[in-house]
Phi, psi and omega in degrees: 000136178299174170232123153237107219261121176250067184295032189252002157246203219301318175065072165265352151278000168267006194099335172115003200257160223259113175346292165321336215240020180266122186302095192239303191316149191305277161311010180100004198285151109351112186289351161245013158282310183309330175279322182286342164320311191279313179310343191270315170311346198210325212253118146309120165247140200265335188212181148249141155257150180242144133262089219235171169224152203311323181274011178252355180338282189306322184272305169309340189264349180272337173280240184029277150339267187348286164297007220243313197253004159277339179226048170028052175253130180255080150237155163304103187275146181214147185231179152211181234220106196263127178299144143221113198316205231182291214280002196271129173293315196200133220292176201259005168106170197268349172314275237268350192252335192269332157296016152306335204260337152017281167300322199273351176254170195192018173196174172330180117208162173254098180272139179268111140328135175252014153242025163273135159259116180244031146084127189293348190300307195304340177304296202303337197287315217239049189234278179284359179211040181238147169265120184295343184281343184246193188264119172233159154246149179259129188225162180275154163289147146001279201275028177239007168249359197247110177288129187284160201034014191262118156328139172189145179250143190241170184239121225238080219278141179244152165204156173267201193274042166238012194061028173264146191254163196215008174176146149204133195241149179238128140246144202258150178068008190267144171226178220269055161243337176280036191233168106287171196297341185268354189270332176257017151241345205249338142322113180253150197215140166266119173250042174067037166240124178236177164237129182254152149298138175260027137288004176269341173249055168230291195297333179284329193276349163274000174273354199246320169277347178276358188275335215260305173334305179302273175304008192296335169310314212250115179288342206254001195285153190207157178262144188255114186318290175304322189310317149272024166232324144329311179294322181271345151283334172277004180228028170064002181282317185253177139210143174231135190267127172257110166276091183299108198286158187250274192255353199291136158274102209254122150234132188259180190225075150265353184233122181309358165272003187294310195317290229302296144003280201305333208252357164270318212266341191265338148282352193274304210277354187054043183287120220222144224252117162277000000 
């Protein structure tokens, strides 16, 4: 299975250092060691894609070499290069980083937030249970994306009773005291891990320039990933399917108190490095 990593942005609430590259492992690993270690336990991999920007290239991709050549791993690594115009206040958003990469996939892949760990559990779930031919979002409960009292935004997956999906909506600023216990085991949310057909990032990426067309005026404006997967389900271009995760545990990374959380949750989970 391809990997696709979506590492291009800036992480100005991180200090500016590349998400990815946060020492979370029991010895110090790397949050992009540890995910390709669980992904490497369950999934073959035939290639990585990185979607990154110019100033974090280099040093991610020398972590990269690294991880290739401490745990022998033999794949193609590949990157592309997410544009942000000099006049733009702020990149164009998570639409537009993954249609960046458009040309360069050409199969299936399985796409990443690269400052997320989303749990060895979840390989394995979409290891035994994905139709490689179709579109999934895998999505998590509720209550395994909300940290109390901390605001966070989730997209929010609707489906009929075939798991097909038929909306998704983000909402924002929401925590897990606005839920009751049945609504935050019974919710499923996207936390950006799909498996995609790659005509779904060929179409996307021509819906994403015609958004940019529109909008060019407006610097502060951004394309939102469901926001064009809404669109391709409501006009019938796609379907997408929800692979509902059981137990997996999802934790992110925006703030430098976040590592220590992440890096507490991998020991709570006994996690041991193969």
């Amino acid at each position: 299975m391809k990997i696709l990593f979506m590492a291009a942005g800036m992480s100005s609430r991180f200090g500016g250092e590349p998400k990815l590259l946060a020492q979370i492992g029991a010895n110090y690993e790397s949050l992009l060691e540890i995910t390709l270690l669980q992904i490497k336990n369950h999934i073959d991999i035939s290639s990585i894609h990185f979607i990154l920007n110019k100033k974090s290239k280099e040093i991610i991709l020398k972590e990269v070499e690294n991880i290739k050549i401490k745990h022998n791993l033999n794949v193609n690594v590949t990157y592309n290069i997410q544009i942000i115009p000099e006049e733009r206040i702020k990149p164009w958003g998570t639409a537009d980083a993954l249609a960046s990469c458009y040309n360069d996939i050409k199969e299936p892949v399985l796409i990443l937030n690269s400052d997320d760990l989303y749990d060895e559990k979840s390989f394995k779930l979409i290891k035994y249970n994905c139709d490689y031919s179709k579109n999934y979002i895998i999505g998590f409960k509720l209550k395994q994306t909300l940290v109390e009292n901390k605001p966070a935004n989730r997209g929010f997956i609707y489906t009929d009773s075939d798991n097909k999906i038929y909306k998704i909506q983000e909402k924002l600023n929401i925590k897990k005291s606005d839920f009751n216990e049945k609504e935050l085991s019974d919710t499923f949310v996207s936390v950006n891990l799909f498996y995609f057909q790659s005509s779904v990032l060929c179409k996307l990426y021509d819906m994403v320039e015609e958004f940019k067309k529109k909008n060019n005026m407006d610097l502060n404006i951004e394309a939102l990933l469901p926001n064009f997967i809404n669109t391709m389900i409501e006009n019938n271009i796609f379907s997408f399917e929800l692979l509902p995760t059981v137990d997996s545990i999802w934790k992110g990374i925006t703030f430098k108190q976040d590592v220590e959380l992440v890096r507490k949750s991998l020991q709570e989970n006994n996690y041991k490095q193969s």
